[in-house]
C-alpha positions as CSV (number, residue, x, y, z in Angstrom):
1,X,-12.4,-51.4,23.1
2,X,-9.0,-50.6,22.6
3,X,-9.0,-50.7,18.5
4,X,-11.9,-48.5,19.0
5,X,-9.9,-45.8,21.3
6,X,-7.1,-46.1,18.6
7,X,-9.3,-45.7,15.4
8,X,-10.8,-42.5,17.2
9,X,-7.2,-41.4,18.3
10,X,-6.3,-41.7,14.8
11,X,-8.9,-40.2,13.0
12,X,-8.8,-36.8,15.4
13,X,-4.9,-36.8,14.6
14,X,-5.3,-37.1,11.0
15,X,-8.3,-34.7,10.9
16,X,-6.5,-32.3,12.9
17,X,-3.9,-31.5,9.9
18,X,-6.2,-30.4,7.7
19,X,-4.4,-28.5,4.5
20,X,-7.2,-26.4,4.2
21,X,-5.8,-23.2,6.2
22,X,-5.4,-20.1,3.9
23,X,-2.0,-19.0,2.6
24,X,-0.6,-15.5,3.8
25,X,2.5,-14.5,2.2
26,X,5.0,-13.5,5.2
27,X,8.7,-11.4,4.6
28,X,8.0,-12.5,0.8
29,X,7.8,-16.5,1.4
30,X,4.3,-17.6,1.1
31,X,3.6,-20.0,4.2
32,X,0.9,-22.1,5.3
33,X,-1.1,-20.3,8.6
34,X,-4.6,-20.6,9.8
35,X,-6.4,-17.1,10.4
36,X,-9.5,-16.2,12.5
37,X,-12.3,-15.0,9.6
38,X,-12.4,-11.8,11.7
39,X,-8.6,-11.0,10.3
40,X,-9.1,-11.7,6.7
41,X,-10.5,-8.7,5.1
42,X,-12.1,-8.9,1.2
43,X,-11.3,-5.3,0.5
44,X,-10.2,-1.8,1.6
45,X,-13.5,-0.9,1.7
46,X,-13.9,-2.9,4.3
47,X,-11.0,-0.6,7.0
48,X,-10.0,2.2,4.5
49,X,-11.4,4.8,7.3
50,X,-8.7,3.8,9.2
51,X,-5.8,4.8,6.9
52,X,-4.4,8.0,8.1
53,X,-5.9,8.1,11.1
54,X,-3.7,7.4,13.9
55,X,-0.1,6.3,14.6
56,X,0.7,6.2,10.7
57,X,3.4,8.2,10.2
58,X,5.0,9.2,6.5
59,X,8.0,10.7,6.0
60,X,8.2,14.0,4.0
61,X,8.6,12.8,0.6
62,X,11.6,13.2,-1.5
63,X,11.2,14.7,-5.2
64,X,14.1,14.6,-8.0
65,X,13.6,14.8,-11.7
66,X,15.8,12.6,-13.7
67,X,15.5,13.2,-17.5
68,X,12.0,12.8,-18.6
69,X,11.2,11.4,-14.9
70,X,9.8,12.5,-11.7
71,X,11.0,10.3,-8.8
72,X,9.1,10.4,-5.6
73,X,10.3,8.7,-2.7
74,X,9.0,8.1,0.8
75,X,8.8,6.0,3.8
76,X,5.3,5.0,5.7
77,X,4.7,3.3,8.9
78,X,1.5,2.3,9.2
79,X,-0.4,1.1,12.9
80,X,0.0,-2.7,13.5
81,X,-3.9,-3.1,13.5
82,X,-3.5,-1.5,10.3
83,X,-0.7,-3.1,8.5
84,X,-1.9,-6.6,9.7
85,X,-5.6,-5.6,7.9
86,X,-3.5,-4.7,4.7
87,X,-1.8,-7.7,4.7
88,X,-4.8,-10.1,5.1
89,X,-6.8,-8.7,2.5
90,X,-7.9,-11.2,-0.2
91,X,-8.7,-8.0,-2.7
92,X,-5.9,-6.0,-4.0
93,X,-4.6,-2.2,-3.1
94,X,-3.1,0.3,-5.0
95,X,-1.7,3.7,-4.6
96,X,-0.7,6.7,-6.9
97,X,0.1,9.9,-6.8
98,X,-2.4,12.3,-8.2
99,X,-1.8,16.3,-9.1
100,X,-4.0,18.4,-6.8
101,X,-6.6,19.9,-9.1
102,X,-5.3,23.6,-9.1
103,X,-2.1,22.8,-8.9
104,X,0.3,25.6,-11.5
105,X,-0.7,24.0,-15.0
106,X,1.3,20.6,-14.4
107,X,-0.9,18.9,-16.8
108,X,0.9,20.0,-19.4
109,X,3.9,17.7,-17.9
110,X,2.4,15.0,-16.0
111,X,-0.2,12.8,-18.5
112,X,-4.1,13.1,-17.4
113,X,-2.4,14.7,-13.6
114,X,-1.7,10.9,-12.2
115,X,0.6,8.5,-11.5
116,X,0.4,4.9,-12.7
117,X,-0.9,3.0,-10.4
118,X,0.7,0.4,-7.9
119,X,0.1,-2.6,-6.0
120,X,0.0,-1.7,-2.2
121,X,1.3,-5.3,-1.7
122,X,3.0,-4.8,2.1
123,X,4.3,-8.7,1.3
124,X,6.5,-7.0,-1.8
125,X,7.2,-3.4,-0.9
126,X,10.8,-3.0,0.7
127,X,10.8,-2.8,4.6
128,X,13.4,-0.7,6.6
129,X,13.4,0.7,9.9
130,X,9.4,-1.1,10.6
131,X,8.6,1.7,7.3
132,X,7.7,0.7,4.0
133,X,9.7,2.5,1.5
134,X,7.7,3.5,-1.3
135,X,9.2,4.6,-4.8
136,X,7.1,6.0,-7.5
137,X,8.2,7.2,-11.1
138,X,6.0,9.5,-12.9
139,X,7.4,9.7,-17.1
140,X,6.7,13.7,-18.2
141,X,5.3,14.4,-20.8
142,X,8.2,16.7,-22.1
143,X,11.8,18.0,-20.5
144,X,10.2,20.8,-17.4
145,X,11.5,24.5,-18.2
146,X,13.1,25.9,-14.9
147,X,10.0,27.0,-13.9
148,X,8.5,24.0,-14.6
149,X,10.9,22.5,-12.6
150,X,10.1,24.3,-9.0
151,X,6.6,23.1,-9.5
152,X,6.9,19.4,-10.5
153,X,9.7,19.6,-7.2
154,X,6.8,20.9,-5.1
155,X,4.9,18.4,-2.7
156,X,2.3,20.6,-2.5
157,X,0.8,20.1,-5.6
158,X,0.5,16.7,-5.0
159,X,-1.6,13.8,-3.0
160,X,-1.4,10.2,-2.2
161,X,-3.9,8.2,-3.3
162,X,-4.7,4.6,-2.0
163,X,-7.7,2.9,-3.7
164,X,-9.4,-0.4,-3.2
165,X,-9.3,-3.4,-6.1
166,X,-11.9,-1.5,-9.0
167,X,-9.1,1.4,-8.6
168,X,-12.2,3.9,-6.7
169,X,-11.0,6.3,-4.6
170,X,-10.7,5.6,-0.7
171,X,-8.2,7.6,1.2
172,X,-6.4,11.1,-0.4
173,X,-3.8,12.2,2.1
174,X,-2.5,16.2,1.1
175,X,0.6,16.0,2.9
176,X,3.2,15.2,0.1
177,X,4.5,18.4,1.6
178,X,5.3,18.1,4.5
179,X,4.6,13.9,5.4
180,X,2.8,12.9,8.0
181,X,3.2,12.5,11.5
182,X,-0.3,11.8,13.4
């Protein structure tokens, strides 16, 4: 009876550490953590609603042209419930900046009115302050005249973009303006 209770004891140990738990990627280490299937998520099709909504908060971007390059810098803290979603998602995210449609004839600077676009990996993307910090470089097409300038410098011609792993469309936030504070 006892070699029985043992052999039981011993298979529930050994059966209990399983390597079978999914790996998350956590501050840019990749560890080994077990997740309830109701917090993985396949795509951003499957929360994108939520993005935008409430508690995410961006900060009012920052625009400089350096060269042949327009820099665009900002800072986004997104809800926990949120951020946790974007994190567990097996399908990638991306982002990009995109040139509202009647914006003052910056397609003759900025190639087919869009960024490039970028992987919304929250496990990569520079943390500080609980915001991601968000850096995007958009190559012109040719040096901007003066004019030129004061539009490519103007967040109102522009909207972010975040888009699920086929690169469709999701959420389009206008507030390169201004940011966002909901």
């Amino acid at each position: 009876m006892k070699k029985i209770l043992t052999s039981l004891a011993l298979v529930v140990i050994l059966t209990g550490c399983s390597q079978d738990a999914p790996l998350t990627k956590t501050n840019n280490t990749v560890e080994q953590k077990a997740l309830d299937k109701k917090d993985v998520f396949n795509s951003l099709d499957d929360y994108f609603e939520e993005i935008g909504n409430e508690d995410m908060t961006v900060s009012k971007p920052n625009f400089i042209i350096e060269d042949k390059v327009l820099n665009i810098k900002f800072n986004i803290k997104y809800p926990d419930k949120v951020e946790k979603k974007m994190k567990n998602t097996k399908q990638a995210i991306f982002y990009q900046i995109e040139v509202k449609k009647d914006s003052a004839n910056l397609d003759k600077y900025i190639k087919e009115g869009k960024s490039t676009f970028y992987e919304n990996d929250l496990n990569v993307i520079p943390k500080q302050n609980d915001a991601y910090v968000y850096e995007i470089k958009i190559p012109l097409l040719k040096k901007p005249s003066l004019e030129g300038k004061s539009h490519l410098l103007n967040g109102e011609n522009y909207a972010l973009v975040f888009l699920n792993e086929k690169k469709e469309e999701k959420n389009v936030l206008f507030m390169m303006d201004t940011g966002l504070n909901i």
